[in-house]
Structure formats: C-alpha cells, structure tokens
MIDOSE-1310 file (N, C-alpha, C; in nm, 2 decimals, decimal comma, always signed):
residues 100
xxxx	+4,27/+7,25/-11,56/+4,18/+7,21/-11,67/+4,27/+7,14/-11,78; +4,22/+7,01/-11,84/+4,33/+6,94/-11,91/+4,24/+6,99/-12,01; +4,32/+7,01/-12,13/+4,27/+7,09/-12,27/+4,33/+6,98/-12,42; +4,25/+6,92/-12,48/+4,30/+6,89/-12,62/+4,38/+6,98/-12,71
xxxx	+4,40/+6,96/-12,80/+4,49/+7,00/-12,89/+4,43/+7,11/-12,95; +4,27/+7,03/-12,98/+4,17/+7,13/-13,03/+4,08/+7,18/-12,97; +4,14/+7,23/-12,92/+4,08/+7,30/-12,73/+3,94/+7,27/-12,64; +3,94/+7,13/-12,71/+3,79/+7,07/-12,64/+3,86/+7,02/-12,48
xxxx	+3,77/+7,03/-12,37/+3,83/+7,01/-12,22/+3,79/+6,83/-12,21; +3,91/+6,79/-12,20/+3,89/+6,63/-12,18/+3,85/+6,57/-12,07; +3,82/+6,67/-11,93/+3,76/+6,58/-11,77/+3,60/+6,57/-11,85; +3,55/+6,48/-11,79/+3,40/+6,47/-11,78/+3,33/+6,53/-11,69
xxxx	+3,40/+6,55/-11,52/+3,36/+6,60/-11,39/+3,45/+6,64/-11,33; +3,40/+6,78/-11,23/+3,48/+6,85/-11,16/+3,53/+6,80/-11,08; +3,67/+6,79/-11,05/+3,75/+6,76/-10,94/+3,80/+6,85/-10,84; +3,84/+6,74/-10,69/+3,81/+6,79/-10,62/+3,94/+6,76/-10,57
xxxx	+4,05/+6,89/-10,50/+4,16/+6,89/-10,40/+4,12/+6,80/-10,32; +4,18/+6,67/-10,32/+4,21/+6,61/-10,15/+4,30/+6,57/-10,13; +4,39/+6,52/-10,01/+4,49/+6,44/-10,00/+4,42/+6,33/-9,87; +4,40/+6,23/-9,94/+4,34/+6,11/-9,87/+4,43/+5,98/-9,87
xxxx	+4,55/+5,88/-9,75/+4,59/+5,76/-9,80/+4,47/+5,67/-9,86; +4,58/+5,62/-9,99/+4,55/+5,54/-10,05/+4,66/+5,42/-10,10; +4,60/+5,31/-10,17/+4,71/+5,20/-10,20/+4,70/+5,16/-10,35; +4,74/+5,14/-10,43/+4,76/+5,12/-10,55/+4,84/+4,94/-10,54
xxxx	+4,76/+4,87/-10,55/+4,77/+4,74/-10,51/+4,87/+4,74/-10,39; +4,99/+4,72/-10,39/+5,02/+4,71/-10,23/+5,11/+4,87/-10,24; +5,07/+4,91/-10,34/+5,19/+5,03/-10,33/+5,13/+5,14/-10,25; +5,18/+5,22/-10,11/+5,10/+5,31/-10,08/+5,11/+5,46/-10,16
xxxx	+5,00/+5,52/-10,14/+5,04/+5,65/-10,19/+4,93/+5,75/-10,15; +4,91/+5,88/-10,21/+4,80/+5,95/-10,15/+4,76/+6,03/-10,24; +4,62/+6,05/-10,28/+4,57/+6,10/-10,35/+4,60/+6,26/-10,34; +4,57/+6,32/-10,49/+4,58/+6,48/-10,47/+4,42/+6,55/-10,53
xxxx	+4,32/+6,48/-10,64/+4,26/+6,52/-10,63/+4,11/+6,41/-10,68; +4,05/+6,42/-10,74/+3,92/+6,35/-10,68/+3,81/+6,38/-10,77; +3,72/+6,26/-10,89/+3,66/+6,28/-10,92/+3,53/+6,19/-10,95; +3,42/+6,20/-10,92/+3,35/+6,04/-10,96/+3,40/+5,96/-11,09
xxxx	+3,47/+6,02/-11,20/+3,53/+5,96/-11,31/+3,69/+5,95/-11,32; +3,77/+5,96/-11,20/+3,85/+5,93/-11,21/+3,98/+6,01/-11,07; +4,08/+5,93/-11,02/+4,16/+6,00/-10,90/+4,31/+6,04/-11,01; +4,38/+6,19/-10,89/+4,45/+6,17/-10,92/+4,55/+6,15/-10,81
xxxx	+4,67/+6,05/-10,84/+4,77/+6,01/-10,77/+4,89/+6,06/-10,76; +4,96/+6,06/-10,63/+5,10/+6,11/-10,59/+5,22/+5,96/-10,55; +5,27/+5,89/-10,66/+5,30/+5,76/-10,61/+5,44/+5,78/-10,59; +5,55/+5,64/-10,55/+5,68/+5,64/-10,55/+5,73/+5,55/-10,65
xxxx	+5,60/+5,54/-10,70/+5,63/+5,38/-10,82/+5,58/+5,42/-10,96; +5,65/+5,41/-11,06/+5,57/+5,41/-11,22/+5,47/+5,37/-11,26; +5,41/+5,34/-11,35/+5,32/+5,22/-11,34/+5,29/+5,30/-11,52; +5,26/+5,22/-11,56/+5,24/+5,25/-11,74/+5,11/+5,33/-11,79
xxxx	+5,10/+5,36/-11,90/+5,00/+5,40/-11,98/+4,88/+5,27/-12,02; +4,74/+5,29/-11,99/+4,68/+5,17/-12,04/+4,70/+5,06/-11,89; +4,77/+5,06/-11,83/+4,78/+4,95/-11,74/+4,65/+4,94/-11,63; +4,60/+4,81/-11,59/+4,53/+4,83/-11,49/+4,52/+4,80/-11,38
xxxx	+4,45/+4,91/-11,27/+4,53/+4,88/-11,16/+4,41/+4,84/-11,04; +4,39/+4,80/-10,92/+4,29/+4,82/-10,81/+4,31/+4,89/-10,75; +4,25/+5,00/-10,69/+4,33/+5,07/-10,58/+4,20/+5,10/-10,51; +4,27/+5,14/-10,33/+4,17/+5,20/-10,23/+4,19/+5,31/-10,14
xxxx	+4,10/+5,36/-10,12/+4,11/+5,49/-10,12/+4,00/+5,50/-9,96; +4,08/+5,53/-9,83/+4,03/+5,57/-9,72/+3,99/+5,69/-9,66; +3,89/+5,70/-9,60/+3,86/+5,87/-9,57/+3,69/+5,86/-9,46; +3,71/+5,92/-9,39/+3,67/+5,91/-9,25/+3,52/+6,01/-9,31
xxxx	+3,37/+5,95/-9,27/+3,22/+6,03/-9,28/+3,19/+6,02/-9,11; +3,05/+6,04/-9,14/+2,97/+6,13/-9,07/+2,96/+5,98/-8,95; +2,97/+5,90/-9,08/+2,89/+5,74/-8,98/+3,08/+5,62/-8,97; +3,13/+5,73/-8,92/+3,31/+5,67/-8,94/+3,37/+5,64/-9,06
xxxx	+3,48/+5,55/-9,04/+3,56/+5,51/-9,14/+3,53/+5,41/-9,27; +3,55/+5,48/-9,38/+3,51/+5,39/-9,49/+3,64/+5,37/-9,59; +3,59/+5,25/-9,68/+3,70/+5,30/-9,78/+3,64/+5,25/-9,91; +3,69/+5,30/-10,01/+3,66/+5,33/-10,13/+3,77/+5,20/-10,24
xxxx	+3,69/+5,12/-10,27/+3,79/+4,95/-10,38/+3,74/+5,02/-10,51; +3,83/+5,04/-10,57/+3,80/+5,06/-10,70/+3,90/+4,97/-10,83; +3,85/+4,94/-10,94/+3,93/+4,87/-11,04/+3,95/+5,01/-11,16; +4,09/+5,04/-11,20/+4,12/+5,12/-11,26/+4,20/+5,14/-11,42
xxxx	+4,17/+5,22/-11,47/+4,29/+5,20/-11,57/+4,41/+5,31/-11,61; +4,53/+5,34/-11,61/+4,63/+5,44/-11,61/+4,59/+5,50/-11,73; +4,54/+5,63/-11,73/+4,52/+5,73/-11,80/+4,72/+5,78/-11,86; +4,76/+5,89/-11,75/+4,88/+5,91/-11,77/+4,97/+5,91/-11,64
xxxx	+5,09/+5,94/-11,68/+5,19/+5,96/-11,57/+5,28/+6,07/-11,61; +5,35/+6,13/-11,51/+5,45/+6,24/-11,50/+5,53/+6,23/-11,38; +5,64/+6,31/-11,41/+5,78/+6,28/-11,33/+5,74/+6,40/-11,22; +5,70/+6,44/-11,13/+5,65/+6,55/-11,05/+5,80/+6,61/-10,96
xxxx	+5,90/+6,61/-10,93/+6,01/+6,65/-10,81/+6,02/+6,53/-10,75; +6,05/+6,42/-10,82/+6,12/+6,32/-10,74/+6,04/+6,21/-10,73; +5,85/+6,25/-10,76/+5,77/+6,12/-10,72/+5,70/+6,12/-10,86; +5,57/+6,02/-10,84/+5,49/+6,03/-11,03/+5,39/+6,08/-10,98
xxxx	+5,32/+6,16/-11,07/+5,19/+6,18/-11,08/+5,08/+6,13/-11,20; +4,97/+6,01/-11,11/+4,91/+5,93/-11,19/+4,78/+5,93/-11,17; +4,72/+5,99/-11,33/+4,57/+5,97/-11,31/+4,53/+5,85/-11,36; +4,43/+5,80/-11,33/+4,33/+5,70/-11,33/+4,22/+5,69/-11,35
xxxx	+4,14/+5,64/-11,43/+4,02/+5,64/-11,49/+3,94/+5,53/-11,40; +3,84/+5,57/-11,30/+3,73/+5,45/-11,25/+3,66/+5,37/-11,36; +3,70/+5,27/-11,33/+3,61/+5,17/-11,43/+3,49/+5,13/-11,33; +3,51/+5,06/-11,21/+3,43/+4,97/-11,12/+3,46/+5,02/-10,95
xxxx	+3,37/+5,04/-10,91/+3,36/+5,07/-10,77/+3,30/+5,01/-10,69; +3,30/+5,03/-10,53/+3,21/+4,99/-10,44/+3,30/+5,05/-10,32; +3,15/+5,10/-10,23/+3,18/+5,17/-10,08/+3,17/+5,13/-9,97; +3,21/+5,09/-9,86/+3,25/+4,97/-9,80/+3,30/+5,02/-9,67
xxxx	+3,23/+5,01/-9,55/+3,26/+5,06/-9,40/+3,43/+5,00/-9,39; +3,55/+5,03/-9,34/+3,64/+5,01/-9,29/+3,61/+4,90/-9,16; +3,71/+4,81/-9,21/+3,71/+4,68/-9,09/+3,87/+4,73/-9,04; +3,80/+4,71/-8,86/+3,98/+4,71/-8,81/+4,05/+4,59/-8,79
C-alpha cells in the first residue's frame, strides 16, 4: 500500500501480482503487478519521472493470445538489486487479439 505523508493511500485500484512479458517501447521487460489505473514494471533501463512511454503487455485468455497497447506516463522509479522498478500511470488503452 503506497501511503502519503498525510496518510491518505495514493492507488485508486487494487492491484494485482503478475508477471506477464512486456515491452516498454523496444525495451523488454516484465510486469510485477497490475492495475486498471496503472502497471507496475521490472526493467533493465531507467527511464525518468513524468516521461512518457507506450508499452505492451501480453498474456494468453480463454479465446488465446492477446495483448494489451497502452500510452503511459512514469509515475516513479527505484533501483530494485541490480534492475529498476517502474510504475506507470495508464493514460490510453486498447485490447487487441495477438497477430503471429
């Protein structure tokens, strides 16, 4: 639970444990958890505060493979054991069957 200063809880919606590949423009990486208002990321790359990014996000349903285009903006980053951990705020989305 991410907490303000003045102990108001800053998520909007529950998030969800997953680890799903994903790509952060060509950078790959994989998600750790999951929310309609926002992913959070496990990357090999920085990427800033405020910056914005597209990223997609693949994961297999009931009627096969889909993937998830979203347009984003860098909430925060952290130095995690060697890689970053970066949440992202959904700005724009669309769900979209996987072409091979």
């Amino acid at each position: 639970m991410t907490i303000d200063k003045n102990g108001k809880e800053l998520r909007r919606d529950a998030r969800v444990s997953v680890s799903l590949p994903a790509t952060i423009g060509e950078v790959d990486c994989i998600t750790r958890d999951v929310s309609p208002s926002g992913v959070f990321f496990e990357v090999n790359t920085s990427f800033n505060e405020g910056e914005k990014v597209d990223f997609a996000i693949q994961f297999e349903s009931a009627n096969g493979k889909l993937i998830l285009k979203c347009s984003g903006e860098v909430v925060w980053s952290e130095n995690r054991e060697g890689k970053v951990g970066l949440a992202v705020k959904i700005v724009d989305s669309v769900l979209e069957p996987l072409k091979s």
